[in-house]
C-alpha positions as MATLAB code, in Angstrom:
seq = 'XXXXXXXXXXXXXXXXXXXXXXXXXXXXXXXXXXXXXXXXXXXXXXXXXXXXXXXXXXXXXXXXXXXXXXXXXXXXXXXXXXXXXXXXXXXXXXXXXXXXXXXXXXXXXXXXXXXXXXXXXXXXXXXXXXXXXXXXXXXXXXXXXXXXXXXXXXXXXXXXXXXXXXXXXXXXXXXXXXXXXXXXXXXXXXXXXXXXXXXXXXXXXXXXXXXXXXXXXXXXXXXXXXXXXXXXXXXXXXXXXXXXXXXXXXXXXXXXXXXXXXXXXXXXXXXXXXXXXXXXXXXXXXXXXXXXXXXXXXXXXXXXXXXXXXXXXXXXXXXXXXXXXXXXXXXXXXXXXXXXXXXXXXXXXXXXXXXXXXXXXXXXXXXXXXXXXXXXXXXXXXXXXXXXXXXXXXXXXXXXXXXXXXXXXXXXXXXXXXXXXXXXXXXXXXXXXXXXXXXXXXXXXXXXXXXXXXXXXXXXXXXXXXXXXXXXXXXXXXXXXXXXXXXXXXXXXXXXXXXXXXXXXXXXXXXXXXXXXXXXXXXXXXXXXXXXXXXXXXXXXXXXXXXXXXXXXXXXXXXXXXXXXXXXXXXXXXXXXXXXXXXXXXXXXXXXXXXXXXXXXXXXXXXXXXXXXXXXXXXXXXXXXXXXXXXXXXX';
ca = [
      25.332  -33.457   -2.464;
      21.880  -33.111   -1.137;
      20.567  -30.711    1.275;
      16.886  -29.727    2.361;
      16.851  -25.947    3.657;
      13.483  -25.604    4.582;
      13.685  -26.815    8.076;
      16.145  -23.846    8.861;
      13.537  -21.540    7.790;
      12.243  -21.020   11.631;
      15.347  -18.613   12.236;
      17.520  -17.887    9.682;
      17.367  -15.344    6.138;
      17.956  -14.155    3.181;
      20.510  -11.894    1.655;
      20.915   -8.819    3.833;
      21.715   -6.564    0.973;
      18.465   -4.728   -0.069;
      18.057   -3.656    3.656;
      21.761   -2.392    4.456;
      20.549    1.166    3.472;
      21.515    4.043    5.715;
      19.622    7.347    5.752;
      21.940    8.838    3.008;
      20.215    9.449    0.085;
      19.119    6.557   -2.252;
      20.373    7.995   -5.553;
      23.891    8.243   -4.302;
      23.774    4.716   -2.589;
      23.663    1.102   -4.339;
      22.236   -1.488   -2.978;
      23.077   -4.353   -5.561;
      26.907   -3.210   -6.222;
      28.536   -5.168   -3.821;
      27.000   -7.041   -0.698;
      27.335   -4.194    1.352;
      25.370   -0.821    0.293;
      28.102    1.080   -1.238;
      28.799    4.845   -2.484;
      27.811    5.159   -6.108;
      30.683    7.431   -6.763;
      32.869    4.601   -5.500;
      31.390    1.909   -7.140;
      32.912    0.184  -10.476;
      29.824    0.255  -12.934;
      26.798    1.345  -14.477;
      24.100    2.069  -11.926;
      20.469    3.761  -12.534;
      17.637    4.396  -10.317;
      14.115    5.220  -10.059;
      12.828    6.812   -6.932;
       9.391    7.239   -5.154;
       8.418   10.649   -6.695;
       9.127    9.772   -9.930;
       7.277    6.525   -9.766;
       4.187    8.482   -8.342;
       4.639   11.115  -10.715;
       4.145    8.404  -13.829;
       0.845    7.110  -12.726;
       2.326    4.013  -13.907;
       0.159    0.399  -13.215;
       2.915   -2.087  -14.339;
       6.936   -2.053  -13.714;
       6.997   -2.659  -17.700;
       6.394    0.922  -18.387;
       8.688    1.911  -16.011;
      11.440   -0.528  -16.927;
      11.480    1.064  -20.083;
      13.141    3.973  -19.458;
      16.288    2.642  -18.767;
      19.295    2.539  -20.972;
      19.591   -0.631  -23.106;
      16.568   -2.107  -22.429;
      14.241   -4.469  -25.122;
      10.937   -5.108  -23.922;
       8.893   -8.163  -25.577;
       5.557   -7.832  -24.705;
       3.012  -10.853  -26.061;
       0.214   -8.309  -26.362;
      -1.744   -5.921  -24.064;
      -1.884   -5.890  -20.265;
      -1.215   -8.962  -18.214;
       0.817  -11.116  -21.772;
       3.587  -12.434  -21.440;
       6.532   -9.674  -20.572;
      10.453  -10.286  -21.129;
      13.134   -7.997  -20.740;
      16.472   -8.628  -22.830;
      19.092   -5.976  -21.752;
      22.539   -5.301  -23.467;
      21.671   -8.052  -25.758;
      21.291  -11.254  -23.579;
      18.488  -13.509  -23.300;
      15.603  -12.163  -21.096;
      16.656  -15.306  -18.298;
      20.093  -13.537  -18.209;
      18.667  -10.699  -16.020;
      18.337  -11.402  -12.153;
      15.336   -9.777  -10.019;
      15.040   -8.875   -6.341;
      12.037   -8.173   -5.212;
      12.495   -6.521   -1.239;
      16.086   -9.102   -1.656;
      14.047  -11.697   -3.044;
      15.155  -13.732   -6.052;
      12.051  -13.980   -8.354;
      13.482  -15.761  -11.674;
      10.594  -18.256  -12.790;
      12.768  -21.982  -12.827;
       9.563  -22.988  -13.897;
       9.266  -20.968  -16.862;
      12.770  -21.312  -18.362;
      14.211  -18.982  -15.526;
      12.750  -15.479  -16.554;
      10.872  -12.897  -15.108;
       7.548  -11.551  -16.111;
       7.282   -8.323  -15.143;
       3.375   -8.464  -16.224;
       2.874   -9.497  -12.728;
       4.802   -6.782  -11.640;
       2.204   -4.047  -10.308;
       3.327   -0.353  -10.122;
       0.864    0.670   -6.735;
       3.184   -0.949   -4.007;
       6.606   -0.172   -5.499;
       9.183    2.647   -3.550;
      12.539    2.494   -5.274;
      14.013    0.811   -8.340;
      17.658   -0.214   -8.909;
      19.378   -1.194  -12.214;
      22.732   -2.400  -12.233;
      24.313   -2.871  -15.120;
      26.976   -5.859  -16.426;
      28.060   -9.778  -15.424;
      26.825  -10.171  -11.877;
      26.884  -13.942  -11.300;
      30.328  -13.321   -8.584;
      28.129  -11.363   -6.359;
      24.427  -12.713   -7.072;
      24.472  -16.289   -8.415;
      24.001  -17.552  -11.945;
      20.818  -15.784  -13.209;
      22.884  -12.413  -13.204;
      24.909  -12.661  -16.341;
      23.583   -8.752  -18.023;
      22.423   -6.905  -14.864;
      20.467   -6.908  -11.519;
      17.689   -4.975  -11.342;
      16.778   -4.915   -7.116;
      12.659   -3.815   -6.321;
      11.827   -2.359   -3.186;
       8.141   -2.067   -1.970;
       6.817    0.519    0.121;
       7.658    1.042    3.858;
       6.985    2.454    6.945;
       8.115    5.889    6.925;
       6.295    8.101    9.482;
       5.089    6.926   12.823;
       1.464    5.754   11.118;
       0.067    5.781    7.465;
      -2.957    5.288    5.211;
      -3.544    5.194    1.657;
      -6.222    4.174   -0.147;
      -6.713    4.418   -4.607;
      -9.145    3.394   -6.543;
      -8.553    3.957  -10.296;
     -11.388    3.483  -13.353;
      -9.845    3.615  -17.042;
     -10.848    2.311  -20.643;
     -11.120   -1.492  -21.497;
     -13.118   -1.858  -18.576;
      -9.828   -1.124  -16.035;
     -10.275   -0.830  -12.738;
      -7.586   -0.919   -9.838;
      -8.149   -0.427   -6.318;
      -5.343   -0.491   -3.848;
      -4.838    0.231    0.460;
      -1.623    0.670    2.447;
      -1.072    0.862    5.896;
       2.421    1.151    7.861;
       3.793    2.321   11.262;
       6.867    3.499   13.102;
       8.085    3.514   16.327;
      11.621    3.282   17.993;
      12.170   -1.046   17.710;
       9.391   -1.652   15.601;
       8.662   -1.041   12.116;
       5.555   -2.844    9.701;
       3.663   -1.927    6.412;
       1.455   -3.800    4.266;
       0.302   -3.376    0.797;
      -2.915   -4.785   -0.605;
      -3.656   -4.375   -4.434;
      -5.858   -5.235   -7.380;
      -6.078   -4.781  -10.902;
      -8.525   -5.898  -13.908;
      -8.854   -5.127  -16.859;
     -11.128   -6.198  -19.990;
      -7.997   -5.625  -21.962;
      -7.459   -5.668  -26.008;
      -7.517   -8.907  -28.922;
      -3.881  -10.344  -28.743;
      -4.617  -11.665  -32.539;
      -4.321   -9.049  -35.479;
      -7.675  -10.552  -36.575;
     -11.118  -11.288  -34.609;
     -12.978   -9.163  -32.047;
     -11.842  -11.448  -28.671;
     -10.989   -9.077  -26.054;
      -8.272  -10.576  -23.880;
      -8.333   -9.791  -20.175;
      -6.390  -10.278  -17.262;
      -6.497  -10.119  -13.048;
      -4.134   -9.192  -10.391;
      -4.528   -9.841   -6.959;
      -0.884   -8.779   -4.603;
       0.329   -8.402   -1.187;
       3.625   -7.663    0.285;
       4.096   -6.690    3.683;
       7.178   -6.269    5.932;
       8.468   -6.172    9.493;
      10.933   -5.491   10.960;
      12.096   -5.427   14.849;
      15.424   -4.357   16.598;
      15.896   -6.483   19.634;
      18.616   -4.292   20.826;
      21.634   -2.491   19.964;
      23.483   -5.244   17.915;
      20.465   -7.828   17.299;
      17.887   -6.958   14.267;
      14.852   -9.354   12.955;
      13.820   -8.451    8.991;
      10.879  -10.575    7.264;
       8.839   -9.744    4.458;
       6.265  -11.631    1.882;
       4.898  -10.551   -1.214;
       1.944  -12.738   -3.022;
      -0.155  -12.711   -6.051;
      -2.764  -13.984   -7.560;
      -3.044  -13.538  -11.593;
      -5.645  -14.505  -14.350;
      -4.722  -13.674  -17.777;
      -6.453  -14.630  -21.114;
      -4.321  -15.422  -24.406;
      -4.793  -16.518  -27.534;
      -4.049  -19.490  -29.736;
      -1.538  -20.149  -32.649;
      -2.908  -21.300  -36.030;
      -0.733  -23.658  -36.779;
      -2.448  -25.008  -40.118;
      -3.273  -22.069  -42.083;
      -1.556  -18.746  -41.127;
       1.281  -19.746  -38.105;
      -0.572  -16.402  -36.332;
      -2.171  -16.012  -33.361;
      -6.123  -16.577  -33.368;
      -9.266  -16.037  -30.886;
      -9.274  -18.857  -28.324;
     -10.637  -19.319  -24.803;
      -7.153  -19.628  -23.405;
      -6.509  -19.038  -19.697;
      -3.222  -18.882  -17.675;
      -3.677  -19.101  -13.672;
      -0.808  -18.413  -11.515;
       0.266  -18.043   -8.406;
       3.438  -16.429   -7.087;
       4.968  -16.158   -3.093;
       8.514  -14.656   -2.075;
       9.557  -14.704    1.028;
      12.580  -13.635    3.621;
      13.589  -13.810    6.932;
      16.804  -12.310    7.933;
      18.634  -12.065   11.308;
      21.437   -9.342   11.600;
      24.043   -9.164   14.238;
      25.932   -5.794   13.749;
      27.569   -4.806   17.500;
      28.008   -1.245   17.503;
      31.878   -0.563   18.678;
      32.947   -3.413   15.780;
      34.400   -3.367   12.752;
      32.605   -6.967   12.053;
      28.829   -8.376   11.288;
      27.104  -11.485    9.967;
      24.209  -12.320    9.210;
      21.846  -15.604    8.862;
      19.764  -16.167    5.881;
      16.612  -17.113    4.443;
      14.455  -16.696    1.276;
      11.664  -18.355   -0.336;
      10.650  -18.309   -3.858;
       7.523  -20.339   -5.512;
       5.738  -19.861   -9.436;
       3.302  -21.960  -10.596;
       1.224  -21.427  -13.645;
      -1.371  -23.641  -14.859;
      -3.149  -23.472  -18.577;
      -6.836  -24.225  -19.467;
      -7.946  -24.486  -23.183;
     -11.625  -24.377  -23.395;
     -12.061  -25.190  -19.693;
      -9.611  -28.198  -20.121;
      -5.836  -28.479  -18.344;
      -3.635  -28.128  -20.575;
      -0.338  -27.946  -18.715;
       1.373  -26.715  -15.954;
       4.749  -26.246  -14.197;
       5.796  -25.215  -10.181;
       9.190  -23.888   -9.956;
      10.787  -23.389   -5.966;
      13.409  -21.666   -5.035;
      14.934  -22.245   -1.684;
      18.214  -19.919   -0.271;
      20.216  -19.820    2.309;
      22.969  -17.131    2.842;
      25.656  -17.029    5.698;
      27.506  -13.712    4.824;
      30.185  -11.663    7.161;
      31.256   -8.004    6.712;
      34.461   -6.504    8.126;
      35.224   -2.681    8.124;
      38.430   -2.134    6.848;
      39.102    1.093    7.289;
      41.253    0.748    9.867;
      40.875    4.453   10.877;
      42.448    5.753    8.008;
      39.026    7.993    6.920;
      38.249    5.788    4.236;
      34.858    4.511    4.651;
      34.482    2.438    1.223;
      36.874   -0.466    2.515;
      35.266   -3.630    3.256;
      35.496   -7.169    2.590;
      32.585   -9.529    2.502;
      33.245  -13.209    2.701;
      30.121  -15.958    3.080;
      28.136  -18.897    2.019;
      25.312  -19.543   -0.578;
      22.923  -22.620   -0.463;
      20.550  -22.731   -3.314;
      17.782  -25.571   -3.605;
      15.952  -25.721   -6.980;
      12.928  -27.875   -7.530;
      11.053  -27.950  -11.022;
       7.973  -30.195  -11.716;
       6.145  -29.798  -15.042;
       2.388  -31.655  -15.675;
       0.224  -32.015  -18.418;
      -1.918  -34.288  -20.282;
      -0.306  -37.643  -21.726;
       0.018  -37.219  -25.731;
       2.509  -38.276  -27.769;
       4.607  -38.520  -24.666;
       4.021  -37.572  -20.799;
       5.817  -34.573  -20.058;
       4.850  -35.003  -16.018;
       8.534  -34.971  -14.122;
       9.885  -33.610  -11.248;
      13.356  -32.359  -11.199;
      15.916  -30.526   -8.836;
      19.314  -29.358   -8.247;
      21.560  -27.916   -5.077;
      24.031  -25.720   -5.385;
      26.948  -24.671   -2.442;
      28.816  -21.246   -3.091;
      31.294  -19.892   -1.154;
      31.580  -16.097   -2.042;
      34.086  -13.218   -1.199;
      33.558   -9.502   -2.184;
      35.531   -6.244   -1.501;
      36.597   -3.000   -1.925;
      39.959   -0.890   -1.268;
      41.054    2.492   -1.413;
      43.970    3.196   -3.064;
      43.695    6.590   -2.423;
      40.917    9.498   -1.674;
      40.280    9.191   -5.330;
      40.468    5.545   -6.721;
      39.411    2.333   -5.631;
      39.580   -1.276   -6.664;
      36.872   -3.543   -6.052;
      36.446   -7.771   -6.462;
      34.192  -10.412   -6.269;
      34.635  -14.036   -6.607;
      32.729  -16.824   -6.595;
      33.015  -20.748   -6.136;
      29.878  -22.692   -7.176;
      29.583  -26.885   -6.192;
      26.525  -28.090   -8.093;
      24.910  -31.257   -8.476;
      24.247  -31.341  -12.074;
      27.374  -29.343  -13.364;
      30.635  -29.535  -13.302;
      32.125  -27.081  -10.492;
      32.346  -23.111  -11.705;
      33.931  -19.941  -10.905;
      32.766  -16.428  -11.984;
      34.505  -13.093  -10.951;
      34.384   -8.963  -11.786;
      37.337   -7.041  -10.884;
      36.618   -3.012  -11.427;
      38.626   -0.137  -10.946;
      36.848    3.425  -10.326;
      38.736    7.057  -10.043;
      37.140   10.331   -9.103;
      39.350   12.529  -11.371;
      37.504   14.988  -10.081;
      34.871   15.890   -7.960;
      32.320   16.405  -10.799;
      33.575   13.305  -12.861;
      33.987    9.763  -12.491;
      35.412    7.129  -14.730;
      35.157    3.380  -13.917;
      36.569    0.235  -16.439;
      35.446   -3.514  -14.988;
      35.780   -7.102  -16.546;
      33.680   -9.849  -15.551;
      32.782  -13.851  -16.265;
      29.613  -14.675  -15.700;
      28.014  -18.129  -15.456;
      24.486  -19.264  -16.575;
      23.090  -22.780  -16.146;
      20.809  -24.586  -18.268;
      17.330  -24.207  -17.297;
      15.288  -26.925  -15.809;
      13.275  -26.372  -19.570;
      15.829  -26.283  -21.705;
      17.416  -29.726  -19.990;
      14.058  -31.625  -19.173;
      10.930  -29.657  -20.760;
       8.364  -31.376  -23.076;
       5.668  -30.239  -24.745;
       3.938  -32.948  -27.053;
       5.152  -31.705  -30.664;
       6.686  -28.752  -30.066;
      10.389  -28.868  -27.895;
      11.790  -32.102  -26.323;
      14.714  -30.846  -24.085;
      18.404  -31.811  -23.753;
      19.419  -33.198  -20.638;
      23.488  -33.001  -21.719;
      23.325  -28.987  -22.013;
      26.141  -27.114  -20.688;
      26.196  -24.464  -18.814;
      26.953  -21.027  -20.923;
      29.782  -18.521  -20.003;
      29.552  -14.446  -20.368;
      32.915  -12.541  -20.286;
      32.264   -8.858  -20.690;
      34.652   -5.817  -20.420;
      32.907   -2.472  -19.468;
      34.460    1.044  -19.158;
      32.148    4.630  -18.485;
      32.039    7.935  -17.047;
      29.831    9.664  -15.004;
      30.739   13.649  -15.005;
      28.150   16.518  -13.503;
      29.317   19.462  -15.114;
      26.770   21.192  -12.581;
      24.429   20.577   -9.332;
      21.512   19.886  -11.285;
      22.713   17.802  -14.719;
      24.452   14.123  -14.062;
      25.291   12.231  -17.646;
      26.587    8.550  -17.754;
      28.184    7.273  -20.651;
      29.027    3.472  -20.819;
      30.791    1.098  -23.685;
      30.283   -2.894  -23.274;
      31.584   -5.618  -24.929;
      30.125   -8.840  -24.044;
      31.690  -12.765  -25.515;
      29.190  -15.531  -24.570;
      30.026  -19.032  -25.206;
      28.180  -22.287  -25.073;
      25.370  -20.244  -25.758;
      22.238  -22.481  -25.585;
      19.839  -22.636  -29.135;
      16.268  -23.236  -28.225;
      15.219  -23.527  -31.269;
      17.248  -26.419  -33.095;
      14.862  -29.073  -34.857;
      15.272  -32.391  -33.946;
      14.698  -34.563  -37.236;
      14.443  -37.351  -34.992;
      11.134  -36.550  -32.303;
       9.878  -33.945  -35.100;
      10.065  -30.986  -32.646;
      12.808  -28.593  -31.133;
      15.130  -29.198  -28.857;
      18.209  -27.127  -27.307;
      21.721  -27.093  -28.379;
      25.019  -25.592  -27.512;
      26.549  -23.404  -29.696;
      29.994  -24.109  -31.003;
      30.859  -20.500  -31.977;
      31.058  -17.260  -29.588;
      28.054  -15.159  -29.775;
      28.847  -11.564  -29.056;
      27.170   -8.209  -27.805;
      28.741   -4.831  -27.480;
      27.140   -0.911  -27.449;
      26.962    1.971  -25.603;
      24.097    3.316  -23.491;
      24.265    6.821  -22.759;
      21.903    8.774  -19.765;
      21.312   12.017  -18.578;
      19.029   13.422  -15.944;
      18.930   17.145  -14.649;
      16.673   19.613  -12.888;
      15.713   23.036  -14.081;
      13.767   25.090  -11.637;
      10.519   23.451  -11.151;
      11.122   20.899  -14.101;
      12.899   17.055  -13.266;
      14.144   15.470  -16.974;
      15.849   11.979  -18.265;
      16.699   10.735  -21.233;
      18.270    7.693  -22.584;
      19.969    6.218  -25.840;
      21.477    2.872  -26.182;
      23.160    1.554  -29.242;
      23.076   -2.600  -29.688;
      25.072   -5.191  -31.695;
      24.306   -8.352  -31.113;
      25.069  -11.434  -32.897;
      24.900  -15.668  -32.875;
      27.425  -17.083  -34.881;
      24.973  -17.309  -37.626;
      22.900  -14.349  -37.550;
      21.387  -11.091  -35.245;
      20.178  -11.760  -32.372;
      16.152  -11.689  -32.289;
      13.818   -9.401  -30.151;
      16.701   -6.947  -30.329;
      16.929   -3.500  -31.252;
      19.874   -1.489  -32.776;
      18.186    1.746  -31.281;
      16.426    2.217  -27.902;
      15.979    5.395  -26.149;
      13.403    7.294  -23.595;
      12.758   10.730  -22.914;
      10.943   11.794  -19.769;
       9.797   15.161  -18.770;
       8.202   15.761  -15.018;
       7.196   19.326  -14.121;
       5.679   20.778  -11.115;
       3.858   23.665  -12.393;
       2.389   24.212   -8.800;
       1.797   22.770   -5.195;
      -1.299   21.316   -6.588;
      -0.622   20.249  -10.121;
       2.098   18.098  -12.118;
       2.617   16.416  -15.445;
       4.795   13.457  -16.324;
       5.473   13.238  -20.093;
       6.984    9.692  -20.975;
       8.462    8.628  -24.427;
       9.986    5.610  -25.544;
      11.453    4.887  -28.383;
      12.251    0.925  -29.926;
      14.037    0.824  -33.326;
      13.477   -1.525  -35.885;
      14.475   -5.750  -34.944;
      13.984   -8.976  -36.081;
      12.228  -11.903  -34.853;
      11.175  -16.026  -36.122;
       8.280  -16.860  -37.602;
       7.179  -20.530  -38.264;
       4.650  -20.721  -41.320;
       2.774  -23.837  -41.140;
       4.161  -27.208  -42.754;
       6.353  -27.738  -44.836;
       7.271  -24.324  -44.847;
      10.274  -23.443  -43.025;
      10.845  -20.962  -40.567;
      11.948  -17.598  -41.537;
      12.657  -13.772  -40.548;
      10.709  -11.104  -40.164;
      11.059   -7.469  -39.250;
       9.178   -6.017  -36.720;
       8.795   -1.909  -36.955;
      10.413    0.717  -35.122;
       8.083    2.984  -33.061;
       7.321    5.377  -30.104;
       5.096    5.441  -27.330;
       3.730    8.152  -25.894;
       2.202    8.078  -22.171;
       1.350   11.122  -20.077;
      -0.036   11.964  -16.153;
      -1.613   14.781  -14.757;
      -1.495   15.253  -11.232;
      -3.856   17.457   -9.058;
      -3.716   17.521   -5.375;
      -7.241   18.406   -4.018;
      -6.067   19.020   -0.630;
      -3.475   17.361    2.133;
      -5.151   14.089    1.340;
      -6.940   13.748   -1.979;
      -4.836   13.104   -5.316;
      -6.112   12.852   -8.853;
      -4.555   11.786  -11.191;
      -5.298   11.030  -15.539;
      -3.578    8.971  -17.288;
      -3.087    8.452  -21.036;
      -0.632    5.103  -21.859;
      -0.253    4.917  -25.733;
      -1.493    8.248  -26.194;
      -1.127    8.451  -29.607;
      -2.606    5.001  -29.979;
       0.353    3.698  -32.078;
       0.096   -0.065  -33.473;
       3.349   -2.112  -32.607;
       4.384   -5.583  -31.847;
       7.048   -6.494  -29.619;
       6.279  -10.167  -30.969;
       5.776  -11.127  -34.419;
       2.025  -11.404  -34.396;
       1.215  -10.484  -30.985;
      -0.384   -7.180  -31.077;
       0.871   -4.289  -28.157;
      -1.064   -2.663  -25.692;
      -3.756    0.110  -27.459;
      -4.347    3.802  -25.859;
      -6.131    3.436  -22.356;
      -7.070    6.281  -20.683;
      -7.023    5.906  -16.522;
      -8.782    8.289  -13.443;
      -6.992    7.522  -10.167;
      -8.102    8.909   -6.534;
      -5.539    8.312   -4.138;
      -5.909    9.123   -0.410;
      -3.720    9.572    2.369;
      -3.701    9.932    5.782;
      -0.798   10.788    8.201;
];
């Protein structure tokens, strides 16, 4: 079945979600645990977040940085600033992770169905969620490890202005302005930002500095009509130049200098109309979202390639109170309707085959989520979910989770889940003269995972989390299979069960005027053949934030990556073969000074120790940069 959803665009949006959050504190409420904001202490699961202070506090530029703090987390960055940035958590492939940006769905179909969080700037960002475990039951099929939900800035006072500029090493400069007001109906903010920088060489050899651009806005309204009625909307764009380098195919397989460029373009939008009556147990609301990638490549001046990926959603979702005046607030049931339209097209130059296409694929969910009290102290939660494709064979994915507050300082939850993930648009139709032919008769792959934690606060101002997984995927889909036939790769289904399982354990606490985290995840995860690449045993994080005064803080940052393994391909006739990449640390620190009411400085060392690492086999990480930032703002 075929639908077109743009023409319902005029009055309808996106999932409601991200903006259900009362005034309660964010670190006790999740936003991405069910489809209604929900108590963390109710909630069956892992769930981290990273607030506003703490963000400021970092001095952070990108969300990588940030992103890896958090428990089981592999970063694979293809060099410096602005390369290529994947994130594989608890072992899955980095498409296996779903993104929200302000309830936004921002998984590239383009680009295989990832997200690179290169493109994700720090300067406009509020509140980060994590949430951990199969998610496709409540979020669709890109959620098969974890959601992590981004919310940008909004209006918070009655009128705001900030202003930064920033000037660091490598030629970096970022300059950024934010404006928002407040009043009883009406709510806005915008957020303008840029970033540059001259950056480092990708290649381990050569003296090609590789650079990148960042141009972003988001901006946000929303409007209460009257007591029941509520309009949201919000759009985020960017604009992004980055430089990369070649592969030397005939003599070392490595990456060399080359005039490379990558131009992209990215645009998410929402609208969302709420209908909540006050003196009713019962809401819906009407949904739209928007989201559009496309990248383009230039070798010497010369197109290359490029692909558009579009995302079209709409959600019809209704949420009844079931509490029933019995005191307990935490039971609900949400029942509603998905409509997802995916369009891929993919162009390029006609060599050895014409890899211009155009492709697409509808999807119709229905959807049902909930939550019961089975007592002042345990709860059982579900979600279900029905998906009607037109390429695949009709699928169901669920997570049932049970949660009990032994006591009031300790929590223990244990969940199962099946999570569904289809072939990407690449993997099924891409082409790339040489190099991968795809598979058009891929499957779609299926993630059951078992999950069981605690969360005990032996006192006000320590919280520790400790979480086992087990994860079984099947079908899993081989990218790299060589196809004897065209003389490139294609994808394949795997035959055998590919399996993940560890334990991520985090702690957070306050001590007088110092905040502190830390983080330690242990990994095993295995193809039916061999590890899992891009995967370490051993990740952890450590981060230190103290407030020595009223006018001066320092952040302390540092993340650890053990040892993993990853392909390379020697040139012909050699085969391909494994390599080891190195464990290491990095090491990033800010020091805040607040000049008066208005003026903030801020220095900032990232690599601080200048460590060499690759994240990639080849692809050389991100050197010491040192950064000066003046922020400014006005009440």
């Amino acid at each position: 079945m075929k639908i077109k959803l743009s023409f319902l665009a005029a009055f309808i949006a996106a999932s409601p979600t991200v903006y259900s959050q009362s005034n309660n504190d964010l670190e006790t409420i999740s936003v991405l645990g069910s489809r209604a904001a929900i108590d963390k202490r109710t909630l069956a699961g892992s769930v981290s977040f990273l607030d506003e202070d703490t963000i400021k506090a970092s001095g952070a530029s990108t969300v990588v940085e940030l992103l890896r703090t958090f428990a089981s987390v592999n970063v694979s960055q293809s060099g410096p600033t602005g390369t290529l940035s994947e994130l594989r958590f608890r072992g899955s492939e980095s498409n296996h992770i779903l993104v929200l940006i302000d309830g936004v769905e921002v998984n590239d179909i383009g680009q295989g169905g990832l997200v690179d969080f290169a493109h994700i700037v720090v300067a406009d960002i509020e509140h980060i969620e994590l949430l951990r475990g199969p998610q496709s039951a409540l979020w669709g099929t890109s959620a098969v490890s974890g959601v992590i939900s981004i919310t940008t800035k909004r209006a918070s006072e009655p009128q705001q202005l900030s202003g930064n500029i920033a000037l660091g090493t490598q030629a970096t400069k970022e300059l950024g302005l934010s404006y928002s007001l407040k009043s009883d109906k009406l709510s806005f903010a915008i957020n303008l930002n840029h970033l540059s920088t001259d950056g480092d060489n990708i290649s381990r050899n050569g003296g090609e500095d590789d650079g990148y651009r960042n141009s972003s806005l988001s901006a946000q309204v929303q409007y209460d009509i009257n007591d029941a009625h509520q309009l949201t909307s919000n759009v985020r764009i960017v604009e992004f130049t980055s430089s990369f380098d070649a592969i030397d195919f005939a003599t070392t397989g490595l990456p060399t200098d080359a005039d490379n460029v990558s131009e992209g373009e990215q645009l998410n939008y929402l609208l969302r109309w709420l209908y909540a009556p006050k003196a009713n147990n019962w809401s819906q609301s009407l949904s739209y979202q928007l989201s559009r990638n496309e990248s383009e490549n230039y070798t010497q001046d010369i197109f290359s390639g490029s692909t558009l990926g579009e995302t079209e959603r709409l959600t019809w979702l209704h949420y009844f109170d079931l509490s029933m005046g019995a005191g307990y607030k935490q039971n609900f049931l949400n029942i509603g309707v998905d409509a997802v339209e995916e369009d891929f097209q993919q162009a390029g130059p006609i060599s050895f085959g014409d890899p211009n296409q155009s492709q697409s694929n509808t999807t119709i969910s229905a959807l049902a989520d909930g939550q019961v009290s089975l007592g002042e102290s345990l709860y059982l939660s579900a979600s279900l979910r029905r998906d009607n494709s037109d390429e695949f064979e009709d699928a169901s994915s669920f997570r049932l989770g049970l949660s009990w507050q032994v006591m009031p300082n300790l929590k223990v939850f244990l969940s199962r889940g099946k999570a569904i993930k289809n072939p990407s648009f690449t993997e099924r139709f891409g082409f790339f003269p040489g190099t991968f032919q795809g598979n058009p008769n891929l499957t779609p792959e299926s993630s059951f995972s078992n999950e069981v934690g605690l969360e005990y606060a032996p006192t006000d101002q320590i919280d520790i989390q400790l979480t086992h997984f087990n994860t079984e995927l099947e079908d899993e889909i081989n990218g790299f299979v060589f196809d004897p036939t065209s003389g490139a790769f294609t994808a394949n289904n795997l035959e055998e069960t590919s399996t993940r399982k560890g334990f991520e354990l985090s702690l957070k606490g306050y001590l007088d005027h110092l905040a502190w985290s830390a983080s330690y995840a242990y990994l095993e995860a295995k193809a039916p053949t061999e590890i899992e690449l891009r995967r370490a045993r051993h990740t952890g994080s450590v981060t230190l934030n103290y407030t020595i005064n009223d006018q001066n803080n320092v952040y302390v940052q540092g993340d650890y990556t053990g040892s993993k393994l990853d392909r390379f391909f020697p040139p012909f006739p050699a085969s391909p073969e494994l390599v080891e990449l190195g464990a290491y640390w990095l090491l990033s620190a800010n020091y805040g000074y607040k000049i008066n009411d208005s003026l903030t400085l801020n220095l900032r060392a990232e690599n601080l120790l200048n460590e060499d690492y690759e994240d990639v086999f080849g692809f050389v990480g991100q050197k010491r940069r040192i950064t000066l930032n003046l922020r400014y703002q006005l009440n």
